[in-house]
C-alpha positions as CSV (number, residue, x, y, z in Angstrom):
1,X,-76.3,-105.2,136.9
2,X,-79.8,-105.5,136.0
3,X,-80.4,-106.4,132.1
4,X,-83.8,-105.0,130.9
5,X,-83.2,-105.8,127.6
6,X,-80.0,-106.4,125.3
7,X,-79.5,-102.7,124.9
8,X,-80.5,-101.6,128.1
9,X,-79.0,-102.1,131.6
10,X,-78.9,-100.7,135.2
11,X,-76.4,-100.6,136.9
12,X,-75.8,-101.7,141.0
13,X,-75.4,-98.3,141.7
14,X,-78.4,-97.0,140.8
15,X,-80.4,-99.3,142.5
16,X,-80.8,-98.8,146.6
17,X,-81.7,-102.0,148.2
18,X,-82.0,-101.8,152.2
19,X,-82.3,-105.1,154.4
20,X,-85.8,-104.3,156.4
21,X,-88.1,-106.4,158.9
22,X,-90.7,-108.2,157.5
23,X,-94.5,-107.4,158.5
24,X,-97.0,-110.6,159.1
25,X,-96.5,-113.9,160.5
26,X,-93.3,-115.9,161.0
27,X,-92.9,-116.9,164.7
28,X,-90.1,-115.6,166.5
29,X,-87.7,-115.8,163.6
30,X,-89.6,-112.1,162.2
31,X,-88.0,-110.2,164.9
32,X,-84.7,-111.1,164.9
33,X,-83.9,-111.1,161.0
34,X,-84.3,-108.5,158.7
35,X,-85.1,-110.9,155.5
36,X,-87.5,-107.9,153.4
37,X,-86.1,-105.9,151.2
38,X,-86.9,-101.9,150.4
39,X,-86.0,-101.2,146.9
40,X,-85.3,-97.6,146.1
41,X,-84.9,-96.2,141.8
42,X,-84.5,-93.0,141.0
43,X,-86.0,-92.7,137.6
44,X,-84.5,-88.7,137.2
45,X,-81.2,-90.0,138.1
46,X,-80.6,-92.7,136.1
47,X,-79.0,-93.5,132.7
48,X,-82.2,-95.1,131.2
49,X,-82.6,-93.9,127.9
50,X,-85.1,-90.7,128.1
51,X,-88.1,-92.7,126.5
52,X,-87.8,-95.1,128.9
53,X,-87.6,-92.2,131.9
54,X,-91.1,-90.1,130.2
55,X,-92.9,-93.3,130.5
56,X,-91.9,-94.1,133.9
57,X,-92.5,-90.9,135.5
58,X,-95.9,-90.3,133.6
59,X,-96.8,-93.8,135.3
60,X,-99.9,-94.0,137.4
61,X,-98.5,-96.1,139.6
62,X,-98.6,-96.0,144.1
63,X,-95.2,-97.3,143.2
64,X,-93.6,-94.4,141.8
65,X,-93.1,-91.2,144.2
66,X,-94.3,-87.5,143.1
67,X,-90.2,-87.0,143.1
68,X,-89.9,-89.7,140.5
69,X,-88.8,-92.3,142.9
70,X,-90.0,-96.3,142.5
71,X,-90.2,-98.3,145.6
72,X,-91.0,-101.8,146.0
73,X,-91.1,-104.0,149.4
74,X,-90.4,-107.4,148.8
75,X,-90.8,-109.9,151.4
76,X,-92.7,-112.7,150.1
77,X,-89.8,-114.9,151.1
78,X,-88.3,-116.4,154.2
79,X,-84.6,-115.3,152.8
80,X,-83.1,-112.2,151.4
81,X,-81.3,-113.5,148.6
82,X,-85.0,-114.5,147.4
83,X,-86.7,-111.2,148.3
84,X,-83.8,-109.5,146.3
85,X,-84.4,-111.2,143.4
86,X,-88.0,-110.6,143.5
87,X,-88.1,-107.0,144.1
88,X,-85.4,-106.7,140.9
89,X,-87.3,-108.6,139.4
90,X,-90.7,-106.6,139.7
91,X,-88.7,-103.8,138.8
92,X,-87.7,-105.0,135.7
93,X,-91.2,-105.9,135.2
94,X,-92.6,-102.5,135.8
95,X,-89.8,-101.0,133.6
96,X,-90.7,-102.9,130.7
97,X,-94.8,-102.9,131.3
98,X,-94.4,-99.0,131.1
99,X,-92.5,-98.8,128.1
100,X,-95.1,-101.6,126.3
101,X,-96.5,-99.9,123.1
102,X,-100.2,-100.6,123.5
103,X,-102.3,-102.0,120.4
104,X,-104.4,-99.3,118.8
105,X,-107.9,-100.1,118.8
106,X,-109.8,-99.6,115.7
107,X,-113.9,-99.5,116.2
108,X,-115.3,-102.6,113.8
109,X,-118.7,-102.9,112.6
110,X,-121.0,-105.8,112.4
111,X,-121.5,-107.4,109.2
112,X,-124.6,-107.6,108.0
113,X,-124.8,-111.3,108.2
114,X,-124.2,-111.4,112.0
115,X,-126.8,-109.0,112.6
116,X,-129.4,-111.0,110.6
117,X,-128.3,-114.0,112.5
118,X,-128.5,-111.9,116.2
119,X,-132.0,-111.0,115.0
120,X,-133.9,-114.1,114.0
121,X,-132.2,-116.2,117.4
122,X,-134.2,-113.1,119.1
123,X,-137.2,-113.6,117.4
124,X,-136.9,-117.6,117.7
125,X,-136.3,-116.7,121.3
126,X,-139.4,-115.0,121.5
127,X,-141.3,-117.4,120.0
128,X,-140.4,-120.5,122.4
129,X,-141.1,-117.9,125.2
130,X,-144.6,-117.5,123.9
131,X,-145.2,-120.9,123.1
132,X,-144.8,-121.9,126.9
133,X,-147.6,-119.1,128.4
134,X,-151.2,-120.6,128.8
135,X,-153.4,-119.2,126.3
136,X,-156.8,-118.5,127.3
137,X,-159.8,-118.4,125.1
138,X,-163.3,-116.7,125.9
């Protein structure tokens, strides 16, 4: 059971985990034991709440499959217990990043003050570049 938030949970079932080979470096030990871990969620299928399942699927994500699928590949870690906590873990992650409300942003203008202020550091700027040429008199 994977608890996304006090309301919401998944349950095993829904989630397909698969015991894979890890890519990269580990010495002999990467061929023989099959410590990654291939996480399969099918968004359609599930019993998330259907806000939850719009977000997910309108998700612009390499993650998520054109058939609404998410698959994550974890195998930062030498064991699977640790891998199978980390791809739930960026599951739950990506769950809740997708349902995030973001802020709306509302376009500010300068005050007057600060654009006074931005003004005469330019033309004090000016100045002490000036002030450093070599003036030549004829």
């Amino acid at each position: 059971m994977l608890k996304i938030s006090n309301a919401i949970q998944i349950a095993d079932w829904e989630i397909e985990m698969s015991a894979i080979r890890a890519q990269g470096a580990g010495g002999q030990n990467v061929n023989k034991v099959s410590s990654a871990i291939h996480l399969r969620f099918d968004i359609k299928k599930s019993r998330l709440p259907p806000f939850y399942k719009e977000r997910l699927l309108a998700l612009s994500d390499s993650r998520v499959t054109s058939d609404g699928v998410i698959i994550i590949k974890a195998q930062n870690y030498r064991t699977q217990e640790k891998n199978r906590d980390d791809a739930l873990q960026r599951l739950k992650e990506l769950i809740l990043s997708a349902v995030a409300v973001q802020k709306v942003r509302r376009a500010t203008k300068a005050t007057k003050g600060s654009q006074q202020r931005r003004m005469d550091k330019k033309t004090q700027h000016g100045k002490t570049k000036s002030m450093r040429s070599k003036k030549i008199d004829y």
